[in-house]
N, C-alpha and C positions, 0 to 999 in steps of 0.2 A: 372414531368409536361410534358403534350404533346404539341407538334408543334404546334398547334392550342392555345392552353396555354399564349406560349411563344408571340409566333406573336402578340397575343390579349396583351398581359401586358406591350410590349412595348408602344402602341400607348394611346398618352396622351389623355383626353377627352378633352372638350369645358369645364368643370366646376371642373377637375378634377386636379387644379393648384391655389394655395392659393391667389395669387391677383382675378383671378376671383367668386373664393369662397367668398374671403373677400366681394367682390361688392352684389354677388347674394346673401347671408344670410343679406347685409344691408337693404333691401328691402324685405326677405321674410321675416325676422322677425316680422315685421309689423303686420302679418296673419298668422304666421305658428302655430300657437297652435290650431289656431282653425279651419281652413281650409287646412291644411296639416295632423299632424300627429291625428286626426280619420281617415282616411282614410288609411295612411299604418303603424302606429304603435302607436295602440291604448293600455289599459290598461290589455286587456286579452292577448297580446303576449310580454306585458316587463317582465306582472308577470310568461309566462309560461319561458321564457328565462332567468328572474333572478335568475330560480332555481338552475342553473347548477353554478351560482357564488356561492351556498352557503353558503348565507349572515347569519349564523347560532350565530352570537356574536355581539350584539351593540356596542362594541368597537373596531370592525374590520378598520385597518385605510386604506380608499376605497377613488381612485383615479378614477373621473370619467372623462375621455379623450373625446372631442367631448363635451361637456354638453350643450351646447346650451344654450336652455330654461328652461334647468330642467327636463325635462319630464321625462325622465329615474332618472334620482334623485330624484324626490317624490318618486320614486318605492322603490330606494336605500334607504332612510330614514325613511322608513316606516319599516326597521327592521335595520337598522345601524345609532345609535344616529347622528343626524346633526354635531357635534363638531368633529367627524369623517372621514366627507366627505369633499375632495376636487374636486372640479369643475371646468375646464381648458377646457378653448377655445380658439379659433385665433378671434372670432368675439367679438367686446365690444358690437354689438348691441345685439346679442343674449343674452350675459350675465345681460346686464342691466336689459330685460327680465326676466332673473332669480330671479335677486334681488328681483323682485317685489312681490316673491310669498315667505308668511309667511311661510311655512312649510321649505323653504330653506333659510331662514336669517340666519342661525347660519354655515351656510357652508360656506369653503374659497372658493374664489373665483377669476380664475389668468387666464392672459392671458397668452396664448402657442402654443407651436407648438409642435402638436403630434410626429413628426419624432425628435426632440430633447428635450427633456423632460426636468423640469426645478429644477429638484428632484437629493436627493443623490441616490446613489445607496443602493437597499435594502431598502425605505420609505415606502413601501404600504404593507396589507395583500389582496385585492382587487386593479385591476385595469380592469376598468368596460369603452367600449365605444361601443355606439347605431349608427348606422346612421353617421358614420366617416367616416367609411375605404373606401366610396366612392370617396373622394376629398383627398385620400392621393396621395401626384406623389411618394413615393416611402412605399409600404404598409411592405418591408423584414426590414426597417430600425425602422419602427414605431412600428412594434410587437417585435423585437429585444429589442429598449427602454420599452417597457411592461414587458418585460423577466426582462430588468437590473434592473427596479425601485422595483421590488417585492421583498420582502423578499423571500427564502428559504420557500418553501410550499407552497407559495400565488397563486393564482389563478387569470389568466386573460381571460375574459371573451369579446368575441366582435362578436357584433350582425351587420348583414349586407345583402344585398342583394344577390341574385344570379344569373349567368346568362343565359337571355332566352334563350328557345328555337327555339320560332316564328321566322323568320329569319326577319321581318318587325320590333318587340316588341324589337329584339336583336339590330339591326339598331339603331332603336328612343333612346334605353337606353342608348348606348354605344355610342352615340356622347354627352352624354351629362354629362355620370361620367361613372367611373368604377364600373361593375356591373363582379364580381370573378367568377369564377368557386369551386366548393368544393374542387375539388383538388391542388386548389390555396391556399386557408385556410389551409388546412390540409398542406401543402408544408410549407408555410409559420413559422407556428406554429412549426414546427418539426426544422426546420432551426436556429429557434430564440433558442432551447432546452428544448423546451416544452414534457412535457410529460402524459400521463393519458388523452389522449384528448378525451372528449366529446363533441356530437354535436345535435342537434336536430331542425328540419325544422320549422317554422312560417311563417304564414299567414292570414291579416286580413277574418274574416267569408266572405265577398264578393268574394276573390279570387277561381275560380273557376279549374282553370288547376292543377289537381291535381297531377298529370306525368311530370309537370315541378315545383319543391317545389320554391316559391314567394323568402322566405330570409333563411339564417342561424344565428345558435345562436352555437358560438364554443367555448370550454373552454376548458383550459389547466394548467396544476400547473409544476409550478419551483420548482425543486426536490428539498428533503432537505437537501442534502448535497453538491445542486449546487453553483457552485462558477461564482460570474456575469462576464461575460467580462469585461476588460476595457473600460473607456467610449470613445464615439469616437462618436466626434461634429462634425452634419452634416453640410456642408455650406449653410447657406440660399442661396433661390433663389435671382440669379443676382437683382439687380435693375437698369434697363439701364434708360439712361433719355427719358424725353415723349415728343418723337416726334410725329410729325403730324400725322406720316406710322405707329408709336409703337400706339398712340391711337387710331386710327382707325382697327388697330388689334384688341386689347382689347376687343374694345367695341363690335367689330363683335363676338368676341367669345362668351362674356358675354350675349350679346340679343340674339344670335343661341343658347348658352346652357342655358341660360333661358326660351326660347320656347320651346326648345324641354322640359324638365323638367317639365313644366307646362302644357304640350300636357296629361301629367297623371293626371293630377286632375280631369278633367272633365269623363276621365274613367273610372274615380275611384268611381264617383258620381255617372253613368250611371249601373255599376255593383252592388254598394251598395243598388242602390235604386230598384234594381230586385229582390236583395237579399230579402229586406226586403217585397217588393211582393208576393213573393213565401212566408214568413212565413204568 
């Protein structure tokens, strides 16, 4: 990893710490199905990205990390029987969400926390997460638990952003979650003892900067004759009491990385709708 790397992965975002995650997914849930993901991760980039999990047995037991709403889960159950899949979030609103959709009723369904996972070791042949690894505060600890809950062969598979180049696009995004370098991924991934890594670039059809690639989709198998680490529980984040200064922190963080976050929507709108001009 370079200096530049390093520097970048220290510094926490505005949205990129799970009390304020907790808050902003309270509220986007609301809309994010249908006002967020068409715009950045719609059904032609889960399916180009779920190839590399090679979801090739309906009885593959597939851990989806991040699940939200499901989205990536309809993708996953559309070739891994429901009874299959589990769904793990930090947010109950987004889950509740999920519940509502008939193609995911038979999935389990549990709240978590990606950097400590709630699993033995060795549970999954699939551990699959879309749209996470921006709000993790520690992403070497959360691919690590990817590493330990996989069986021997398994495959973990996680799709995410990358980061700009624009020094303006890199600004707005990076105050408001973590947005990796490839060579973070790829770092990462190696570190946890991943191996056979695959990756390939994603971007909805509006994305035009084609010399700066929009997301990655990176996948890696836990050998089979690897042996997991011991487990090693991370400590949840402090909970101090809420003072007048701690809420009023908070909230500044949560309305700054909420604006900025939502500063993409309307650009997304504005690109989409040229796209579809030009066709």
């Amino acid at each position: 990893m370079d200096v530049d790397d390093q520097r970048e992965s220290i510094t926490m975002r505005l949205i990129q710490h799970k009390q304020e995650a907790y808050w902003f997914y309270r509220f986007l849930s609301i809309f994010y199905d249908n006002y967020v993901n068409p715009f950045f991760w719609n059904p032609p980039m889960r399916a180009e990205a779920l190839e590399l999990a090679q979801l090739h047995r309906p009885d593959l037991e597939t851990l989806d990390v991040g699940a939200g709403t499901g989205f990536t889960t309809e993708g996953i159950v559309a070739q891994v029987q429901p009874e299959s899949v589990t769904m793990l979030d930090q947010s109950p609103d987004q889950l509740a969400k999920a519940e509502q959709k008939p193609a995911l009723s038979q999935c389990k369904k549990l709240l978590g926390d990606a950097e400590n996972l709630p699993f033995e070791t060795g549970s999954f042949d699939r551990y699959i997460s879309s749209g996470s690894i921006e709000y993790w505060p520690d992403p070497q600890q959360a691919i690590a638990e990817a590493y330990r809950v996989l069986k021997p062969g398994g495959i973990a598979l996680i799709n995410g952003p990358l980061r700009r180049q624009n020094p303006l696009a890199r600004w707005l995004s990076e105050v408001w979650m973590l947005f990796p370098s490839e060579s973070e991924y790829l770092n990462w991934y190696r570190q946890a003892g991943f191996t056979n890594i695959s990756q390939r670039y994603i971007a909805p059809s509006w994305y035009e900067d084609k010399g700066n690639p929009y997301g990655i989709a990176i996948a890696g198998i836990k050998p089979a004759e690897a042996q997991s680490p011991p487990v090693v529980e991370k400590q949840p984040e402090a909970v101090e009491p809420m003072t007048l200064g701690r809420f009023t922190v908070l909230s500044f963080r949560l309305l700054a990385g909420s604006v900025a976050g939502f500063v993409f929507i309307p650009i997304a709108i504005f690109y989409s709708l040229k796209e579809k001009l030009k066709r």
